[in-house]
C-alpha positions as CSV (number, residue, x, y, z in Angstrom):
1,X,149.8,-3.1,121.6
2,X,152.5,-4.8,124.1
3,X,155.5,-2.8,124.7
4,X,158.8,-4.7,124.8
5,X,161.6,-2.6,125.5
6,X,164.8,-3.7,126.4
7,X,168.1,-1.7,126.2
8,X,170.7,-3.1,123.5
9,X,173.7,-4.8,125.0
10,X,175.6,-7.3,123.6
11,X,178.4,-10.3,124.6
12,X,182.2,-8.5,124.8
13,X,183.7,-8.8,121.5
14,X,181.0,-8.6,119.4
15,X,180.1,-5.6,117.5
16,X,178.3,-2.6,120.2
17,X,174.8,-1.7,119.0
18,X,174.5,2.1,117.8
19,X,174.5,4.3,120.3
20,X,171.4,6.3,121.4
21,X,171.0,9.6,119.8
22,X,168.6,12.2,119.3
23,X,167.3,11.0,116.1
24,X,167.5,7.4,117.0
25,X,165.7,8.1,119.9
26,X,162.9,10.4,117.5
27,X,162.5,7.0,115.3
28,X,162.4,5.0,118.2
29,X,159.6,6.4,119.9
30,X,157.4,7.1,116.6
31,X,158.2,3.2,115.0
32,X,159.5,1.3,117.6
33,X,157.3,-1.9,118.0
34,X,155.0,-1.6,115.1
35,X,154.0,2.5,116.3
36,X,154.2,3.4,112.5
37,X,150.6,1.8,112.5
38,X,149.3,4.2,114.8
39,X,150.9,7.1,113.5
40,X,149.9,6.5,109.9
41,X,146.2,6.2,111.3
42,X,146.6,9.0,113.4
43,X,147.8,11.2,110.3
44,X,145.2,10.2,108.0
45,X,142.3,11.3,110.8
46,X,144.0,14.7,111.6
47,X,144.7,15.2,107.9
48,X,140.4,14.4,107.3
49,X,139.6,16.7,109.8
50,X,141.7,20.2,108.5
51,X,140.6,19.3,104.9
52,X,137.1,19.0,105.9
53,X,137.4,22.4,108.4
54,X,138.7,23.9,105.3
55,X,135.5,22.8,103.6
56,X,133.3,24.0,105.8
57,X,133.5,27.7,104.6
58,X,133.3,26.5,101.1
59,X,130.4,24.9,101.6
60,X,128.7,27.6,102.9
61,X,129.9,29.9,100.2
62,X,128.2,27.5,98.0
63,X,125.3,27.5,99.7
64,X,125.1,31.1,99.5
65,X,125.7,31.5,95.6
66,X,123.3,28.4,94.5
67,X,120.5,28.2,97.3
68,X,120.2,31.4,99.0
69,X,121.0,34.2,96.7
70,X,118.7,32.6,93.9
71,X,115.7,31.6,97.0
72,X,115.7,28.1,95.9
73,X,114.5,25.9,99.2
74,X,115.2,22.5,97.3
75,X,118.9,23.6,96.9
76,X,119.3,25.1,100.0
77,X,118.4,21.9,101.7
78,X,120.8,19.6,99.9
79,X,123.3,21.8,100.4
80,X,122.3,21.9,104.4
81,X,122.5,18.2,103.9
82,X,126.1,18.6,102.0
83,X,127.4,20.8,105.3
84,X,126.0,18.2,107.6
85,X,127.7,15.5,105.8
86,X,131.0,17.6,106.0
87,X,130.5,18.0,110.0
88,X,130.2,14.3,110.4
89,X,133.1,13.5,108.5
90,X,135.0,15.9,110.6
91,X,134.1,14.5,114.3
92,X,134.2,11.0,113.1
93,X,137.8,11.9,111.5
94,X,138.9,14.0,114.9
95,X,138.0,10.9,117.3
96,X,140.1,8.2,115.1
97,X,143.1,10.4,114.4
98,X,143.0,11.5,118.2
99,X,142.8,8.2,119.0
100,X,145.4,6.7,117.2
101,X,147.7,9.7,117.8
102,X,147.3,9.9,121.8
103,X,147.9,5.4,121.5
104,X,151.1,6.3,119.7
105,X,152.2,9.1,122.1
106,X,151.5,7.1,125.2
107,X,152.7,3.7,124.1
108,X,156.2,6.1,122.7
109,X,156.4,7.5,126.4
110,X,155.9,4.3,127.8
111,X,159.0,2.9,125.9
112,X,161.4,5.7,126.5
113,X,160.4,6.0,130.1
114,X,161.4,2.3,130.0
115,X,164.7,3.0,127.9
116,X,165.6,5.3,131.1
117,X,164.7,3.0,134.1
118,X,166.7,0.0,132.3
119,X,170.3,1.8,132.1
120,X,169.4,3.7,135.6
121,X,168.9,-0.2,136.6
122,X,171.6,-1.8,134.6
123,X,173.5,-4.9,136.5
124,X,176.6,-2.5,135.7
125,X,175.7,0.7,136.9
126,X,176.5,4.4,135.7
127,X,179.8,5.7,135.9
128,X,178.4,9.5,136.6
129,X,175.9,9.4,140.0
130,X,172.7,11.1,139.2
131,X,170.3,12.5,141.8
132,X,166.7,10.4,141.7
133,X,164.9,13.8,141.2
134,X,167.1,14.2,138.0
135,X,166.3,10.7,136.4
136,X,162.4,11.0,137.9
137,X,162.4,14.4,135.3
138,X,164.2,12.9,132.5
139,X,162.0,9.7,132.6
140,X,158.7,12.1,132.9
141,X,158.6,15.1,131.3
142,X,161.6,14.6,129.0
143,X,160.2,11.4,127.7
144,X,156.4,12.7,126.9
145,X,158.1,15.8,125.2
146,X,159.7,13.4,122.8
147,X,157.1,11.2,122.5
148,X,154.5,14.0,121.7
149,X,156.6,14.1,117.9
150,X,153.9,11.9,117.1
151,X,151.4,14.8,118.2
152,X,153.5,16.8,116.3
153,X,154.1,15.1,113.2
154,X,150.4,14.5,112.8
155,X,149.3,17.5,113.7
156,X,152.2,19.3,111.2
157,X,150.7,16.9,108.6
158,X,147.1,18.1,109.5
159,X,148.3,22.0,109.1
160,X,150.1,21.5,106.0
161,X,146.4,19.8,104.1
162,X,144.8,22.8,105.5
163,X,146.6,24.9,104.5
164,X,146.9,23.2,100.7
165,X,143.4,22.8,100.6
166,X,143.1,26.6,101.7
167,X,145.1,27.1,98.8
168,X,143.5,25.5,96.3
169,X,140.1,26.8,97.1
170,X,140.9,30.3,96.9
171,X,142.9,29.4,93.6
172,X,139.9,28.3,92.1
173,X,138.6,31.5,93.2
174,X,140.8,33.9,92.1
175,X,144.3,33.2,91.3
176,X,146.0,36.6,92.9
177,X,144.5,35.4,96.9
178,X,145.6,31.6,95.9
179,X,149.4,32.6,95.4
180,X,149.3,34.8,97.9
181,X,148.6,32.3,100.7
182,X,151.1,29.8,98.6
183,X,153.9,32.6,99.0
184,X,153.1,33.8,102.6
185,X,153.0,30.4,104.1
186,X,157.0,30.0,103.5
187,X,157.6,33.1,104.0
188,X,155.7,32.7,107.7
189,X,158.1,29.6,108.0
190,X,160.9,30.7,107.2
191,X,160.6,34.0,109.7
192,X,159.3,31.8,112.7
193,X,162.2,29.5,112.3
194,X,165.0,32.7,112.9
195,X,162.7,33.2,116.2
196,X,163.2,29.8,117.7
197,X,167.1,29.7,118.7
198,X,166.9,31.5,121.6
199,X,163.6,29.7,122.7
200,X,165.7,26.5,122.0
201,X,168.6,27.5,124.2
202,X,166.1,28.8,127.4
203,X,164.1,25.4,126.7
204,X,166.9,23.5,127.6
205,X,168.0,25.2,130.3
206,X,164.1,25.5,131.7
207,X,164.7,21.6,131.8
208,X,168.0,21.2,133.2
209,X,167.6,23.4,136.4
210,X,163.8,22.0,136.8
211,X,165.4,18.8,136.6
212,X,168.3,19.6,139.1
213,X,165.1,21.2,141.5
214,X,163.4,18.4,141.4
215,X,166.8,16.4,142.5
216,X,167.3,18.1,145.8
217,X,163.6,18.2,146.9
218,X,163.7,14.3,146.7
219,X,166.6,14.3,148.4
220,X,166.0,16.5,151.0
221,X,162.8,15.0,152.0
222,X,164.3,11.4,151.9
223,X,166.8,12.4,154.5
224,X,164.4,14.7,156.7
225,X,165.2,13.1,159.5
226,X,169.4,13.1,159.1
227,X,168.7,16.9,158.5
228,X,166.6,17.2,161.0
229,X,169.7,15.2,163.2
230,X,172.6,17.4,161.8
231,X,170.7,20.9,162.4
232,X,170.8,21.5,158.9
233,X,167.5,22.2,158.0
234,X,168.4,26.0,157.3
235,X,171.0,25.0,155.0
236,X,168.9,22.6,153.1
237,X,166.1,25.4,153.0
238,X,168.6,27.9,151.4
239,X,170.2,25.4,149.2
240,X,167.1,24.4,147.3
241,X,165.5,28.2,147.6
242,X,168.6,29.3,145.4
243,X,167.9,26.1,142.8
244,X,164.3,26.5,142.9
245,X,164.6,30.5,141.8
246,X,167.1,29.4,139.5
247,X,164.9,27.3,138.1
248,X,161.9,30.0,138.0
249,X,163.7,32.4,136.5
250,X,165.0,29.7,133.9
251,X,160.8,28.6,133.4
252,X,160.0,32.5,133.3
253,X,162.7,33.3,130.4
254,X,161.6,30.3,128.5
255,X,157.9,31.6,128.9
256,X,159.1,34.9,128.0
257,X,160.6,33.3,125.0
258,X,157.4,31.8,124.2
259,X,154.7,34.6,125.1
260,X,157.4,36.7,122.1
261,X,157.1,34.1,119.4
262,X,153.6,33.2,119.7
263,X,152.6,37.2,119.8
264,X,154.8,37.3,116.6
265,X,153.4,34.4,115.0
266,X,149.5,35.6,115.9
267,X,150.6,39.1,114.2
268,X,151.9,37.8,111.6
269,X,148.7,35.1,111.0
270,X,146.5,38.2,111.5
271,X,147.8,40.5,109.8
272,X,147.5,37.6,106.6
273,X,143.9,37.1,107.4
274,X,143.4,41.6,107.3
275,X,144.6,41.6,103.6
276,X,143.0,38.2,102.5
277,X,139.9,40.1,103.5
278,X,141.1,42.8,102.0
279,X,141.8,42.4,99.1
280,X,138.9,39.6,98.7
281,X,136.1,42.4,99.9
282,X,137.3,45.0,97.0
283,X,137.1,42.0,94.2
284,X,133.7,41.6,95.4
285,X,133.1,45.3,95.0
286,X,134.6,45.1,91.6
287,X,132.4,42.2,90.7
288,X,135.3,39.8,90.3
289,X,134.2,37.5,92.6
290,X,130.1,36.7,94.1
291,X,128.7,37.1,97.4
292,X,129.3,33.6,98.3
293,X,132.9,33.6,97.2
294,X,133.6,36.5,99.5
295,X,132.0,34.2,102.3
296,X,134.2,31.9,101.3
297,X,137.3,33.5,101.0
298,X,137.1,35.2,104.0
299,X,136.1,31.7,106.2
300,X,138.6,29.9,104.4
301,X,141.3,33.1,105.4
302,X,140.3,33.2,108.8
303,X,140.4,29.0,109.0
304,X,143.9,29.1,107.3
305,X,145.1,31.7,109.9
306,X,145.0,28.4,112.6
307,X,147.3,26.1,110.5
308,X,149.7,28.5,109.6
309,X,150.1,29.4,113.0
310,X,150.6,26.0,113.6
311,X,152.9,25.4,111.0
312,X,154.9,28.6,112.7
313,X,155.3,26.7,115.9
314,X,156.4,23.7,114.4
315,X,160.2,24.4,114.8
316,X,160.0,25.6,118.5
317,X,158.7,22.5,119.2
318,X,161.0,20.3,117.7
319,X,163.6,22.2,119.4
320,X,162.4,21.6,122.7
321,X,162.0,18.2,121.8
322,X,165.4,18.0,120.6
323,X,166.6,18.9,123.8
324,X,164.8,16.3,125.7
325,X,165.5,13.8,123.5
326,X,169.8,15.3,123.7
327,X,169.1,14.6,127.7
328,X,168.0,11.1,127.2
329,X,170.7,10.3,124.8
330,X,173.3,11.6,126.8
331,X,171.7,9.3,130.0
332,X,171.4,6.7,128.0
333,X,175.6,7.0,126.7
334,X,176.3,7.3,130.1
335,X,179.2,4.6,130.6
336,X,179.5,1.4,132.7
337,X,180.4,1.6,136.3
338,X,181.7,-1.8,135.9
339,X,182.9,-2.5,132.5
340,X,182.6,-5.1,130.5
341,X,185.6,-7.5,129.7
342,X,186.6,-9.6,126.9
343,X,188.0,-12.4,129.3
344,X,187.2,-16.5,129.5
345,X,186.3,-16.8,133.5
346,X,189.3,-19.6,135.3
347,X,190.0,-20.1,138.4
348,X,192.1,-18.0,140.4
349,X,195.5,-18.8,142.7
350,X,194.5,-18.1,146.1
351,X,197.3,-16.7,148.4
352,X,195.4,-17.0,151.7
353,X,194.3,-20.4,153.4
354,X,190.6,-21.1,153.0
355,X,188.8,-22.9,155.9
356,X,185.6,-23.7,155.4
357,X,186.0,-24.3,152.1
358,X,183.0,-24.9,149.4
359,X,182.9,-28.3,148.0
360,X,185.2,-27.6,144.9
361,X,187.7,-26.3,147.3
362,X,187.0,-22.7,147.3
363,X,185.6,-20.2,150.0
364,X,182.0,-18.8,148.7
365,X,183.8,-15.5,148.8
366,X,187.1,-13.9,149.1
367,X,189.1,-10.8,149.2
368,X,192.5,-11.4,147.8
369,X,195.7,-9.4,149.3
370,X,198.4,-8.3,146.2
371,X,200.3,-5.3,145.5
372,X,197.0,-3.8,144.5
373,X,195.3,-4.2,147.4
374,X,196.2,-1.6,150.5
375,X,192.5,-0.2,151.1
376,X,191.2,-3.7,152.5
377,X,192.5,-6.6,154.6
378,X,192.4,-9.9,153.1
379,X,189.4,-12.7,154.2
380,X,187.4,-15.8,153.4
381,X,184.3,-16.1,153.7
382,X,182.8,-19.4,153.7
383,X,179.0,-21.3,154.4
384,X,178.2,-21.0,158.1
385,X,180.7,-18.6,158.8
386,X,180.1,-15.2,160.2
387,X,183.1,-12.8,159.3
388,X,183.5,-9.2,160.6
389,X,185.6,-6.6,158.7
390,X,186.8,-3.3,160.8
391,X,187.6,-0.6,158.9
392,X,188.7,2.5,160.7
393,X,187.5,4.7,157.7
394,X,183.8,5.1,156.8
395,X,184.8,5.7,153.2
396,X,186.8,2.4,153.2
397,X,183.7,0.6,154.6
398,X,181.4,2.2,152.0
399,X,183.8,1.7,149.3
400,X,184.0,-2.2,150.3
401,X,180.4,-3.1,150.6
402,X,180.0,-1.5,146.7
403,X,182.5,-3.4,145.6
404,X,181.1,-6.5,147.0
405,X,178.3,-5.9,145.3
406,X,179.6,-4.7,142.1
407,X,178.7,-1.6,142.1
408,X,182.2,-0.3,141.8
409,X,184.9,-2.2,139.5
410,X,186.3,-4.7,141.5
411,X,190.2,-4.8,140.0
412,X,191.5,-8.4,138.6
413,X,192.8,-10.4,141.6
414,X,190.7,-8.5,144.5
415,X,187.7,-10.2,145.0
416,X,187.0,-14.2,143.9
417,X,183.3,-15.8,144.0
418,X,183.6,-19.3,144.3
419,X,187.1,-19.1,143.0
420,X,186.5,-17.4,140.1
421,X,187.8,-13.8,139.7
422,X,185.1,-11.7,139.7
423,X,186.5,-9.1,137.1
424,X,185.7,-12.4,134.8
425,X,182.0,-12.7,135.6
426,X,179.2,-10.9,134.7
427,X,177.2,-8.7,137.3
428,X,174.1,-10.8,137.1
429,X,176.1,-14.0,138.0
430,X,177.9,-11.6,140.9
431,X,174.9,-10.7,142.8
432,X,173.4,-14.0,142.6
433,X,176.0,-15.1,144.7
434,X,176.7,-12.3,146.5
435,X,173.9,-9.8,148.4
436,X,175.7,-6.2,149.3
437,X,173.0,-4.0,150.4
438,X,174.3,-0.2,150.6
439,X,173.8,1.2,154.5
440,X,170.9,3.7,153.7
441,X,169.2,0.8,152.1
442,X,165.4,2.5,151.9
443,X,162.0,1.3,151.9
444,X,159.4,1.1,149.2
445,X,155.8,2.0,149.3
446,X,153.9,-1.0,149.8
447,X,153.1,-3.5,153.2
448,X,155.8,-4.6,155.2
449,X,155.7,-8.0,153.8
450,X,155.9,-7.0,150.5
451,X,159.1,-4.9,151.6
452,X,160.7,-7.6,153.7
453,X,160.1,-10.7,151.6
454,X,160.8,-9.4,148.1
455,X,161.2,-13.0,145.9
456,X,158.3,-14.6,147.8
457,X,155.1,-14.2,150.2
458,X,156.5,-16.1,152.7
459,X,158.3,-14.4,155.5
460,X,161.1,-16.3,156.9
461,X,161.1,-16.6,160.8
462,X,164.8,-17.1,161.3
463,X,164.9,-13.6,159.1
464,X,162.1,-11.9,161.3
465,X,163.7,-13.1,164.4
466,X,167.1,-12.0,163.7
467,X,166.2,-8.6,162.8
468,X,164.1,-8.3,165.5
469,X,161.3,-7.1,163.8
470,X,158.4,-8.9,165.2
471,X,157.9,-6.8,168.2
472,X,157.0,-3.7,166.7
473,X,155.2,-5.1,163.5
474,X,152.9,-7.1,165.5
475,X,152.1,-3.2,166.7
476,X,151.2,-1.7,163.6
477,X,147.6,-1.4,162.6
478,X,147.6,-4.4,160.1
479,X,150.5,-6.3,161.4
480,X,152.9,-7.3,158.2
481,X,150.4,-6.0,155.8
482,X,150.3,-2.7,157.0
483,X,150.6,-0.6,154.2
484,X,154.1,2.1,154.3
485,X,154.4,5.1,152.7
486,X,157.0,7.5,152.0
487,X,160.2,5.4,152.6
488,X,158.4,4.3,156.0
489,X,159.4,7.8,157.3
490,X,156.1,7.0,160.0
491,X,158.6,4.5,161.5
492,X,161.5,5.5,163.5
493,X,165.1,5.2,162.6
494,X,165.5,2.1,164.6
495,X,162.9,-0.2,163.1
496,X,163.0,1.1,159.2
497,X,166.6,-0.3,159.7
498,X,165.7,-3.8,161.1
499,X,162.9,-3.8,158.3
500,X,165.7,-3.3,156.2
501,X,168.4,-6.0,157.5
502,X,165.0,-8.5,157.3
503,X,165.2,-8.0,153.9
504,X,168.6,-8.6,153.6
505,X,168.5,-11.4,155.6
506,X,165.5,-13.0,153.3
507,X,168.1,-12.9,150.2
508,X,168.5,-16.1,148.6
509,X,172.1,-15.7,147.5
510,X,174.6,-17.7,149.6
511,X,176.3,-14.8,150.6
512,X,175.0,-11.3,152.5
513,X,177.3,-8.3,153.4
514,X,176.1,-6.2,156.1
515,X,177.0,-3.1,156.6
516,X,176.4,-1.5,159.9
517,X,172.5,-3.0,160.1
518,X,172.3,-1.7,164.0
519,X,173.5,1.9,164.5
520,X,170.2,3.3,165.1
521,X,168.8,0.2,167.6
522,X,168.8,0.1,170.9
523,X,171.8,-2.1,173.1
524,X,169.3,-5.0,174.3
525,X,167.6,-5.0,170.2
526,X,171.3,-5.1,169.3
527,X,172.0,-8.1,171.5
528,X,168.7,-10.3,169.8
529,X,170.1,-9.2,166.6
530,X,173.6,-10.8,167.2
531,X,172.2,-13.7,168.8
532,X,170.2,-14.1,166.0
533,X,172.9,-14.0,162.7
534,X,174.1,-17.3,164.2
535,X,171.1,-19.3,162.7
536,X,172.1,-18.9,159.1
537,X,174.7,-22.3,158.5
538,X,173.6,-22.1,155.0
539,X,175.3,-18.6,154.2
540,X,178.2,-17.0,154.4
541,X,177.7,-13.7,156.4
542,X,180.0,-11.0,156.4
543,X,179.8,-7.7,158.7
544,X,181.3,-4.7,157.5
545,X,181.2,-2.9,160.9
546,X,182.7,-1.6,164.4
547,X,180.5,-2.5,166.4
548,X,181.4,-4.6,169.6
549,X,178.7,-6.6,170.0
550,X,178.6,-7.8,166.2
551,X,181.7,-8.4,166.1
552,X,181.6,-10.7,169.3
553,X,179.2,-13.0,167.0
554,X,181.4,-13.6,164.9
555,X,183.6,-16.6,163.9
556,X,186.4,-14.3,162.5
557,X,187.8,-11.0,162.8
558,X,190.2,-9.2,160.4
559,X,190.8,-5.5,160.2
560,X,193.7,-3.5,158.3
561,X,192.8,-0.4,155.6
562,X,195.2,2.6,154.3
563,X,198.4,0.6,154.0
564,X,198.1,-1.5,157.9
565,X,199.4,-4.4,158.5
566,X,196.1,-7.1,158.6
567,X,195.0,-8.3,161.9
568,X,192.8,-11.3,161.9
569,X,191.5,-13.3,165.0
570,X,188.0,-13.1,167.0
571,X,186.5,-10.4,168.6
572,X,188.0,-11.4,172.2
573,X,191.4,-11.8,170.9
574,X,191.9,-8.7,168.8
575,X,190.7,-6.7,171.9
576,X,193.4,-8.6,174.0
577,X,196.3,-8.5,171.3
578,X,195.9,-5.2,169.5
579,X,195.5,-1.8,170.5
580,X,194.2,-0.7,167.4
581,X,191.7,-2.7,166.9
582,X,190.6,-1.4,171.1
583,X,190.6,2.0,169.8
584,X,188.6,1.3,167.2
585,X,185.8,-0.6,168.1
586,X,186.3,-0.4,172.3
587,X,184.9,-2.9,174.6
């Protein structure tokens, strides 16, 4: 059954799609593209196999009464025949509903998982930063606990023919042991159900701090080596020791909770099962009721035992399902980094002189200065132009390259693509102009070409020479299909970073923002890497960065921040002229 899953989103000004919530997201992942199929399927073979479990005992109890008790071996062997009959229908009825069920749980998970990984991914971002390990649990675990409703559902459905069919049988016997499973079944329910807040509550927080666990271990692995750097190693240790026994004692409480309600609910079934014997062995004493009745009552009061115990469980696990699904939802609401607006996209006046120019008159990129600009100095950035931005502030620098590439709201008048404001375009249209790779840009599991070269097979010499890469991949055991795994941490610092500006450099938008792509290489790679931006006429390159010998590449130099008077010139006159600008970047 294909899966398409997309999240809703709609053109500003229309009418917003309803928003994700538990019970939308329970629907979702039971119906969602044609699931009801499977479900009903799944139902009906669940629901065979408890009514023909139920029968087994029944059977037999016939068996005993019409074949064995009056020594007739032509009856007994139809009724042999009868049981057999009964057994296949049950395995044949077990394998389909199973089936059907497990296609509906997995195809539910599937779509969920992908409900998550499309707003994590979303061209406007989250507002709220979530840690990987966070969204890796809520995608996992939290999405198969909602998508097993369909286990539950069927299986609820299952328990509840059983238990009928229980019913009925023993009604047919003798009418006190029918009502009595007819009234303790509710009863069971209804005294299960006051059990399950508190398991609710230590559910949910079993998931949250599992979930926040989980966060820091990724984390802390992916930056083993910073750690590692800083010293901190101790600190990192202690840190996630404290979140990882918070998060045992949270998985121990809920188990607590758990081992408590299912020793209740087991009493409870068993004790049923002691007085449906009970009271079935003294009517058989009495006379009320045959050998084979007894047999019967008793199988069918022991089978029963299982579905009501089931039935018992029901609302625990819908509460802990409710709670996943709560997490997703609330994911899922999560707002916009970069909201949407409502506004026709026009051209915008430029205040700053634009050489270089595009062929409609206006730089491939600019940052525009105004009253509402004091954290960065204004620049153009047009094809064949290498610009270099110095920012005395790291936060600044960080802060700019996001909102290059719109991963932070870029406020109306700051930033123009191709003389367009970009608070008027949408993100998709923004980063196919405009590359802005973050400065901890990591690396995926897979060869080096497929890291490197992303949109195509073909690895781009200019790219590979710039970055400097060829010397050490021609090293590695299979060259550019050598195979990396975990973030390439088996490469040093040094050459997981010029892997990294390769890739950057292999973009096909017209414009790539750098940030700092050579703080862990060497002087002399440093040099080849410089030497090497200058073959890229058909892009606009900009270099958020300090360092010298960058910065001596490039055509233009500007640097302001916090409220400065801009400084703009190349690298050579900046270091004549301005003091500042020496004590920032040096010789």
């Amino acid at each position: 059954m294909p899966s398409r899953t997309a999240i809703p989103s709609c053109p500003p000004g229309r009418n917003k799609p309803a928003p994700w919530t538990a019970s939308r997201l329970f629907k979702y992942s039971l119906f969602g593209n044609g699931r009801w199929k499977l479900l009903v399927v799944g139902c009906a073979g669940l629901t065979v196999h408890q009514i023909s479990e139920a029968l087994v005992p029944v059977t037999i109890g016939a068996a005993v009464d019409n074949a064995i008790s009056p020594h007739d071996a032509g009856a007994l062997l139809w009724w042999l025949a009868a049981l057999a009959a009964v057994f296949i229908v049950l395995a044949l009825s077990w394998r389909f509903g199973t089936l059907a069920t497990e296609r509906s749980f997995n195809y539910g998970s599937h779509d969920l998982r992908q409900l998550v990984v499309q707003r994590t991914l979303h061209p406007r971002g989250m507002a709220a930063r979530r840690a990987p390990g966070e969204i890796v649990a809520i995608a996992s675990s939290d999405a198969d606990r909602v998508a097993g409703l369909s286990w539950l559902i069927a299986g609820g459905l299952a328990a509840t023919a059983g238990v009928v069919t229980s019913a009925v049988t023993l009604l047919l016997i003798s009418v006190p042991l029918g009502l009595a499973v007819l009234v303790a079944t509710p009863v069971m329910l209804l005294t299960m159900r006051r059990l399950t807040k508190p398991l609710e509550d230590r559910s949910d927080v079993e998931q949250s701090t599992a979930a926040r666990a989980g966060a820091l271990a990724t984390d802390f692995i992916t930056g083993s080596r910073p750690l590692k750097g800083l010293g901190a190693e101790d600190a990192a240790v202690t840190r996630y020791r404290t979140a990882s026994r918070a998060s045992l004692l949270a998985g121990l409480r809920a188990v607590r909770s758990r081992s408590a309600y299912n020793g209740a609910s087991t009493a409870l079934s068993a004790a049923f099962l002691a007085g449906i014997a009970f009271f079935a062995a003294w009517f058989a004493v009495q006379g009320s009721i045959s050998v084979g009745q007894l047999v019967t009552v008793v199988g069918v009061a022991q089978f029963v035992q299982g579905p009501m115990a089931a039935l018992g469980y029901l609302s625990v696990e819908i509460a802990r399902k409710r709670a996943s699904a709560v997490r997703i939802a609330t994911l899922l609401a999560e707002p916009d980094a970069v909201p949407a607006v409502d506004v026709r996209p026009g051209p915008v006046e430029r205040t700053t002189p634009a050489p270089g120019s595009a062929a409609n008159g206006a730089p491939l990129l600019e940052l525009r200065a105004g009253p509402g600009n004091t954290t960065f100095p204004p620049f153009t950035a047009s094809a064949g132009e290498i610009v270099g931005v110095v920012l005395p502030n790291g936060t600044q620098a960080r802060l700019l390259v996001d909102t290059l590439g719109f991963r932070t709201p870029a406020p109306r008048g700051l930033v123009a693509i191709d003389g367009f404001d970009a608070a008027d375009l949408d993100p998709v249209h923004v980063r196919a102009r405009v590359f802005a790779d973050s400065h901890d840009g990591v690396l995926f599991r897979g060869s080096v070409r497929e890291n490197v070269s992303v949109a195509n097979a073909q690895l781009e010499e200019r790219a590979m020479a710039a970055a400097a890469v060829g010397d050490f991949v021609s090293q590695l055991p299979e060259g550019a299909e050598t195979v990396l795994t975990g973030h390439g941490q088996s490469l040093s610092g040094g050459q997981r970073q010029r892997l990294v500006l390769g890739r950057s450099l292999h973009q096909q938008q017209p414009v790539l923002v750098l940030h700092d792509p050579t703080t862990a290489v060497d002087t002399a790679t440093e040099a080849v890497i410089a030497d090497g931006l200058r073959n890229f006429p058909d892009k606009a390159l900009v270099l958020v960065t300090t360092s010298p010998t960058l910065l001596a590449a490039c055509h233009r130099v500007v640097m302001g921040g916090d409220g400065e008077v801009p400084e703009t010139g190349t690298h050579r006159e900046l270091l004549a002229a301005s003091a500042g600008y020496r004590e920032v970047v040096g010789s």
